[in-house]
N, C-alpha and C positions, 0 to 999 in steps of 0.2 A: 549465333544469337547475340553476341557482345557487339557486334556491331550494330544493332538495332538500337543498342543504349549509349551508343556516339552522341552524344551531343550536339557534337561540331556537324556529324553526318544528318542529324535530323534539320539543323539548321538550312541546308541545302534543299534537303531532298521534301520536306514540306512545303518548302513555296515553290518549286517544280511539280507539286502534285496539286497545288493548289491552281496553278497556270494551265496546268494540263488540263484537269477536269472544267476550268472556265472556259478555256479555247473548245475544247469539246464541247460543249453546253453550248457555246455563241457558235458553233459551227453547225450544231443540228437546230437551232434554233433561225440561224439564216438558212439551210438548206428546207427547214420546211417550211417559209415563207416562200421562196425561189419556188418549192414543189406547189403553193398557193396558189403563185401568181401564175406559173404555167399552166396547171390544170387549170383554172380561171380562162385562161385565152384560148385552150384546147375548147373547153366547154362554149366558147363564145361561135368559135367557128364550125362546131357540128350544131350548134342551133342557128347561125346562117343557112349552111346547108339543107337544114331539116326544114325550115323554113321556107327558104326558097322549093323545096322541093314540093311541101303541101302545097302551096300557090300555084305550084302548074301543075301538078295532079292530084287532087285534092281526093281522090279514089284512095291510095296508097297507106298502109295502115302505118303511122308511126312505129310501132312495135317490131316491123320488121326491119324497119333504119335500121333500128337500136342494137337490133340481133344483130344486124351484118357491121357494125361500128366495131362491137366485139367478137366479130371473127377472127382465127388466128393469121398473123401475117403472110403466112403461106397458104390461106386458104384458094378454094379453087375462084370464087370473087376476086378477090384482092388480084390475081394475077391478070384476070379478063377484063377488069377495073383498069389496069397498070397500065394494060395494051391498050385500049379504049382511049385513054388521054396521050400516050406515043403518037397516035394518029392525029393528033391536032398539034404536037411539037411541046409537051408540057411532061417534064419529069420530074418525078419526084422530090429532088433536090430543091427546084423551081417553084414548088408549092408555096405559097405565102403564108400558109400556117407554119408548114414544117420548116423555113426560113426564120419565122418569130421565135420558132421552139430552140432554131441550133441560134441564134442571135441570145437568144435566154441564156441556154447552155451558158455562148461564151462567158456573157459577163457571169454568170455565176463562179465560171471557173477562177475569170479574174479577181473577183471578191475574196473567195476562199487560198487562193495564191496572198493577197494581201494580209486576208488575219493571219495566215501559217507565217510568214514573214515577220510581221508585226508582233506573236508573241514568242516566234525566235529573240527575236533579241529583248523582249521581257526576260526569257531563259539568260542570253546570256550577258542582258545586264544584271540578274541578281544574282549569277557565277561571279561576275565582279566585283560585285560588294563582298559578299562571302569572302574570296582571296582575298579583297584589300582589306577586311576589318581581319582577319584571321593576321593576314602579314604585320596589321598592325600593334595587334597585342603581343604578336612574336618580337617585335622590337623590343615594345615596350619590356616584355619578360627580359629579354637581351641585356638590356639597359638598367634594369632592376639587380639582374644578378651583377653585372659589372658594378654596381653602388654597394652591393653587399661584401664582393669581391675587394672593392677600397674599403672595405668597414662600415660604411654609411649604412646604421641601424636608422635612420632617421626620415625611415620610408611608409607610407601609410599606402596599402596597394588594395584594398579591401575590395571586392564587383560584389555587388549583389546582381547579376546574371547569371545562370546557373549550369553556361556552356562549360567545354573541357578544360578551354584556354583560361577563363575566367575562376575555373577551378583551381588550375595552376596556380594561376596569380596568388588567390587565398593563399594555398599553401606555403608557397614563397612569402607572403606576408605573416604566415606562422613563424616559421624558419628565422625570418628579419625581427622578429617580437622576442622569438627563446635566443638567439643569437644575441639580440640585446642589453636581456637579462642577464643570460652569462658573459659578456663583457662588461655591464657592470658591477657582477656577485664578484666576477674576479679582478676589478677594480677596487673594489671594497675588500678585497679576500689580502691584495697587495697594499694598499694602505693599513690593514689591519696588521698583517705578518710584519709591517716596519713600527709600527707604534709597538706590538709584541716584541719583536727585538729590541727596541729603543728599552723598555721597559725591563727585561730580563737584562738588559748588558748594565742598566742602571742598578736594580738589583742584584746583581752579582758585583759590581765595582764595588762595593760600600765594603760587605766581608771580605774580596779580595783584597783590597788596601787594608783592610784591618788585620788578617793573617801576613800579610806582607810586610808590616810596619814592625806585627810584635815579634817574628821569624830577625827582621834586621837586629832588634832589639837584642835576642838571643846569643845570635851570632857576632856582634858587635861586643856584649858583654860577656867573654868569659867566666869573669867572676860571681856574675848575679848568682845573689843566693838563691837555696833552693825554695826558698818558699812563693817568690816572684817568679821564678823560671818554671814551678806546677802552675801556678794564677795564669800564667799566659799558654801555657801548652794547653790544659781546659779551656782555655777560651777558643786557640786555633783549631782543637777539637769540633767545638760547638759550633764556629761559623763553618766544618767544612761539614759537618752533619747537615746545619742549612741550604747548603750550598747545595748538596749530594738530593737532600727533597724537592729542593726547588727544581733541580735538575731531569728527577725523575717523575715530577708530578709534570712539566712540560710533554715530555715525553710522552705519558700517557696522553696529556690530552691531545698532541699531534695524533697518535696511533685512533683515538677518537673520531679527531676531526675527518682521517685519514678512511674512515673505515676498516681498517684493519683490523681488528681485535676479533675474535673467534670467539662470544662468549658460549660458556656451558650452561643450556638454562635447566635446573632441577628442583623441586621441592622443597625450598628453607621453612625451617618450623623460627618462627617468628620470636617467640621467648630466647631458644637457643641462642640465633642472634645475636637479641641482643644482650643477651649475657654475657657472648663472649667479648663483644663489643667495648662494654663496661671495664671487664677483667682487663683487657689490655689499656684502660682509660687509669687504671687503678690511681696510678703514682699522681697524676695531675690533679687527681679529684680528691686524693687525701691533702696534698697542700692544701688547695682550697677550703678545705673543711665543709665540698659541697656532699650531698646526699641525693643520689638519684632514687626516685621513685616512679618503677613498672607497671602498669596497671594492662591487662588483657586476657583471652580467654587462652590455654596452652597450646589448642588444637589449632591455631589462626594459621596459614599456611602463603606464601608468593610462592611466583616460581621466577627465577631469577640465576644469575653467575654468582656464587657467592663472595668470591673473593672482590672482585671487582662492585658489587655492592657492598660488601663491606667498606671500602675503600670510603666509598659514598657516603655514606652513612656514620662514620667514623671523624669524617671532617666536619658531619654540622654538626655532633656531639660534640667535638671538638671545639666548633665555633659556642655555643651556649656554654662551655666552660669557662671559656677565657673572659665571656664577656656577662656573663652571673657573676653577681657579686659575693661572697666571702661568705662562708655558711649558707648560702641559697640553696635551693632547691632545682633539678631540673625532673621535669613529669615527660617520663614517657609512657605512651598510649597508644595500644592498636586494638582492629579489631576488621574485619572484615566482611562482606556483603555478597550477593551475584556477578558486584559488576567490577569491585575492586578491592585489595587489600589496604587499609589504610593506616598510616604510621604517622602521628605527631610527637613534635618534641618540643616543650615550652621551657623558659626561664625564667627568671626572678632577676636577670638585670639592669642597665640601665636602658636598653630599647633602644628602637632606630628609628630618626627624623623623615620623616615623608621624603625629604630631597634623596636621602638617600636611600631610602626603600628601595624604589623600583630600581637603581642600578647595581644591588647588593649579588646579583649574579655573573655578572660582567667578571672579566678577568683584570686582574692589577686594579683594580677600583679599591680604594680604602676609605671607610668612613670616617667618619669626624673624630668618631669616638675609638677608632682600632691604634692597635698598639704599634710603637718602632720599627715592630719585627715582622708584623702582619703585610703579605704580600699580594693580599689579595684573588688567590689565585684557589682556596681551598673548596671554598661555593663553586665557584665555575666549575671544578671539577667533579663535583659530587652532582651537579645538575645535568651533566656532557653523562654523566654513568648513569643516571637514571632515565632519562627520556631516550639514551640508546636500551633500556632493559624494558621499553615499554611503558613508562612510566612517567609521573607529573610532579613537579614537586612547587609549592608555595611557599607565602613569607608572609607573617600580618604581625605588627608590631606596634607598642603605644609607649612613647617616650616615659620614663620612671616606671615602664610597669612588667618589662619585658617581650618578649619575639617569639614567635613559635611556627617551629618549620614543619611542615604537612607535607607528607610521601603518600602520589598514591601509585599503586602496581596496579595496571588494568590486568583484567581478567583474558575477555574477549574469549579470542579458540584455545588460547593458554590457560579456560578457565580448568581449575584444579579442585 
């Protein structure tokens, strides 16, 4: 049966059914013309006959002509009929009727020898087309793949004809589109990884020369007292704590980028959270003399990896500390629906200019307004761990008035 749904096969075999039933059609159509005109001339000379025969015995009942006309060829007439004109030198052959009949005959046979001819090679001229447009688009395919083969995405092969070949082609022009795209995601993926390196080796140089300067320092000065030899051993401390996060938040977000990560998704109770979240925020948030306030119902529930949201979530609490100002407030709020679990966190800082709004997810981006040490890298990761956990997260911010980051956790078949 799959070859009834050949394309290419039906291509063929329909105007060969179509030639066939018209030759047929023109062949019974001239043969019952041919069978017309001969009974016609049959007809003409038994009414000679019949004719002449009233005129000289006009006694004779037409009715029995007619009856012996359709006698059968063997009948016992027909034979004593046969012998009867033997004797004057006239055989049947010789008949002037039956002479017109086989002169009919011939050309009839001639005619029908001519159409059989004539839509032979309608046959096997649309054989030829068939092979040469088939042979043609097989080039063409040939030709296409060798351009993809050199790389040349920059092929439009599109048929709207709906044969097998032309089917091909499409797909081939799929293939040439997603082939496209991924030589330029990963055109864009390798300009991106060298601006990412350029960025990290730039970051990492600033602390590495600075531990490196005060390391010589050390080493150079024996005698330095101990109160300058602590000041700088905290500090080389502190830039290789830097060092060591900047390090490991890459990591993570390669392992991200990478697919790798194996999260465990389970039931977080939403207050807990963010409790624990705070408690380990503690020390940063007493400098500041800021005060966070919770506001939600206890039972509100995601389902998520908890660590690795945590992670998430810890960096934009982190980001609204550093950049709330001195005794502010930061308001966290959740609460949840059918379709999603929702988490906003607002400030009381100085807020973000529209230029840099929309790029404040980007990786190594730093605003106008971020500090020396800000590397840009803590949003992008808390964004790469959320929308890997299902999830969405925004930014709406108004210069003097504060920023507030909105987490939402779909629901969907993970609804809980």
């Amino acid at each position: 049966m799959n070859r009834f749904k050949n394309t290419n096969l039906k291509l063929l075999i329909i105007p060969m059914i179509i030639i066939t039933i018209s030759t047929s059609a023109i062949i019974c159509y001239i043969t019952n013309n041919q069978y017309k005109k001969l009974n016609k001339e049959v007809n003409i000379t038994i009414a000679n006959i019949i004719g002449k025969i009233k005129e000289n015995y006009p006694e004779i009942n037409t009715k029995e002509i007619i009856d012996i006309l359709n006698l059968d060829v063997e009948s016992k007439e027909f034979v004593t009929g046969k012998e009867e004109l033997k004797k004057y030198g006239i055989y049947e052959e010789n008949i002037n009727s039956i002479m017109l009949i086989q002169n009919q005959m011939k050309q009839n046979l001639r005619n029908n020898v001519i159409i059989i001819i004539l839509f032979s090679f309608l046959w096997i001229f649309t054989i030829l087309i068939y092979l040469y447009t088939r042979d043609r688009k097989l080039r063409e395919i040939r030709k296409y793949i060798n351009e993809i083969r050199n790389k040349n995405y920059q092929l439009d092969i599109q048929e709207n004809s709906e044969d097998e070949l032309s089917n091909l082609k499409n797909e081939l022009y799929k293939i040439t589109v997603m082939l496209k795209e991924e030589s330029e995601n990963s055109q864009r993926d390798k300009e991106s990884l060298k601006v990412s390196v350029q960025d990290i080796s730039h970051q990492l140089k600033t602390p590495l020369t600075s531990v490196s300067i005060m390391l010589d320092n050390i080493k150079e000065n024996p005698n330095m007292d101990d109160t300058t030899r602590k000041k700088f051993i905290f500090e080389i401390n502190r830039q290789i704590e830097w060092i060591n996060w900047l390090v490991i938040s890459m990591l993570k977000l390669s392992k991200l980028d990478a697919d790798v990560v194996d999260f465990c998704f389970e039931k977080i109770n939403v207050k807990e959270f963010i409790n624990e979240i705070i408690q380990n925020l503690e020390i940063p948030i007493e400098i500041r003399n800021q005060n966070i306030i919770v506001d939600g119902n206890d039972s509100v529930l995601f389902k998520g990896d908890y660590k690795w949201q945590q992670e998430a979530v810890t960096n934009i609490i982190k980001n609204c500390i550093e950049h709330n100002r001195d005794g502010g407030n930061i308001f966290i709020k959740y609460e949840e629906n059918s379709l999603f679990t929702k988490v906003s966190i607002r400030d009381e800082g100085e807020g973000i200019c529209k230029e840099d709004l929309r790029h404040i997810f980007e990786r190594f981006y730093k605003c106008k307004n971020s500090s020396e040490n800000s590397v840009g890298i803590g949003l992008a990761l808390a964004k790469s761990i959320i929308e890997k956990n299902n999830g969405m997260i925004s930014c709406t911010s108004e210069v003097g008035q504060g920023t507030e980051f909105v987490i939402k956790y779909m629901k969907g078949k993970a609804h809980i």
